[in-house]
C-alpha positions as CSV (number, residue, x, y, z in Angstrom):
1,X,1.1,-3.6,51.3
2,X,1.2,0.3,50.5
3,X,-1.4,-0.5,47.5
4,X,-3.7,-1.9,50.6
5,X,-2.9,1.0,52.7
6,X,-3.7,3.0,49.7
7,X,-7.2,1.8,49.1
8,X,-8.1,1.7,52.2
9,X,-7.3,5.7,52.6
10,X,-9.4,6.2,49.5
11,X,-12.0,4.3,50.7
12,X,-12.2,6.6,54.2
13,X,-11.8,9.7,51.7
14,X,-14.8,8.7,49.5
15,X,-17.1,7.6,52.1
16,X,-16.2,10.4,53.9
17,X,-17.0,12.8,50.6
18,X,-20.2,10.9,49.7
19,X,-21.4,12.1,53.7
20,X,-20.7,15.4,53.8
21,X,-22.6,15.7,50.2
22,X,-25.7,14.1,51.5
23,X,-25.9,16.3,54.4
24,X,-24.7,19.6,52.9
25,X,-27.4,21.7,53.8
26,X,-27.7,20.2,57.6
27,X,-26.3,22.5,60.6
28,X,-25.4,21.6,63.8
29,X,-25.2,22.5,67.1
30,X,-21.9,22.2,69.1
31,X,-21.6,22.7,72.7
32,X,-17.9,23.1,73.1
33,X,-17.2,23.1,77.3
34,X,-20.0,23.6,78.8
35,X,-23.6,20.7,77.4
36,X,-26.0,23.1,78.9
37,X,-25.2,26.3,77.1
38,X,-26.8,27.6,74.0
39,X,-23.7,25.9,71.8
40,X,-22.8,27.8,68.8
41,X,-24.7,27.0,64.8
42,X,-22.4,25.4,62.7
43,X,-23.3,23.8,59.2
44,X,-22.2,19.8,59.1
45,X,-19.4,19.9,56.5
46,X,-18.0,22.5,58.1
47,X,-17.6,20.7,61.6
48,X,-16.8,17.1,59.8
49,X,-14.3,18.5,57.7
50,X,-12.4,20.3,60.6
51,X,-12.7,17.0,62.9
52,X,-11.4,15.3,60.0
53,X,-8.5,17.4,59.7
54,X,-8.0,17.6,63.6
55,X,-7.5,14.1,63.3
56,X,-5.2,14.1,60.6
57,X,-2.9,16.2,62.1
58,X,-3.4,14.4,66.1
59,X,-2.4,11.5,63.9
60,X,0.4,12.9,61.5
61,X,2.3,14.3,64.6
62,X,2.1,11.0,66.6
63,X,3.6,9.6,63.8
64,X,6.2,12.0,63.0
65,X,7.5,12.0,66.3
66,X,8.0,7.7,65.8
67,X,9.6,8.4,62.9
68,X,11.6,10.8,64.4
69,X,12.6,8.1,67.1
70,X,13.1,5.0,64.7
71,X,15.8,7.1,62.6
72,X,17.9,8.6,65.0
73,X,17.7,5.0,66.5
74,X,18.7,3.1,63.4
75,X,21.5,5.8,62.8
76,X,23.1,5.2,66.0
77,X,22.9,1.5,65.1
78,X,24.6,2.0,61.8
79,X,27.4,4.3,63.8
80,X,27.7,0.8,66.2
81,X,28.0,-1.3,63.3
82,X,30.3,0.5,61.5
83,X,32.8,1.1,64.3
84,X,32.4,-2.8,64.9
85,X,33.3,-3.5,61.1
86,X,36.3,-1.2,61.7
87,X,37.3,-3.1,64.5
88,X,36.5,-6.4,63.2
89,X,38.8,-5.3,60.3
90,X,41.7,-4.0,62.6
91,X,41.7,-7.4,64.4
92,X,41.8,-9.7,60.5
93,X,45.1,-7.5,59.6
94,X,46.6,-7.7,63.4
95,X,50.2,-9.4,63.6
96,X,49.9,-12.5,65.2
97,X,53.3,-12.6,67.7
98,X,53.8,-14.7,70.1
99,X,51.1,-17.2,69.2
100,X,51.7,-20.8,70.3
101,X,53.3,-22.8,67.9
102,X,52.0,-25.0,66.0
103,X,51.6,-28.6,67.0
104,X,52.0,-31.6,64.9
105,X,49.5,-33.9,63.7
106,X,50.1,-37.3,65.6
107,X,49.0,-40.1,63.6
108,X,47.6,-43.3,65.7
109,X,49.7,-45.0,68.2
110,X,51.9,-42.0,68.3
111,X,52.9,-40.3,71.6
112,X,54.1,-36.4,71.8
């Protein structure tokens, strides 16, 4: 699956590179706030290549932070599974007093 994952991000990488070399002498206008203002010149590779990163990073923090969440939850699962083991071995050792005593087999047509 990570070969897939892989190819596909090399895929996005090269189509992205093949774009911004076709159109490296395009510019741009970018109106940032406010679709009526004059907007500010910026050459295409430029502004693709920052988007690009932008998004990288929107995405790389989103994921960091579920990361973040799915350790600390599987720790605390290994804590509770560990301290279940322990327990689970403290009850195999415990002394067994005053158990009931053992009852005989009765064979058929046998009363107790």
């Amino acid at each position: 699956m990570w070969f897939v994952r892989l190819l596909l991000i090399l895929a996005i990488n090269l189509a992205v590179l093949f774009f911004a070399l076709a159109n490296l002498g395009v510019t741009v206008t970018l109106h940032w706030w406010n679709p009526d203002s004059a907007g500010t010149r910026v050459n295409l590779v430029l502004a693709l290549v920052v988007a690009y990163a932008l998004g990288f990073l929107t995405f790389f923090a989103v994921s960091a932070v579920r990361e973040l969440r799915l350790r600390r939850k599987c720790a605390r699962l290994n804590r509770q599974i560990e301290k279940m083991r322990e327990e689970l071995d403290a009850l195999r050792m415990a002394p067994l007093e005053g158990a009931a005593p053992a009852r005989p087999v009765l064979g058929e047509g046998e009363k107790a």
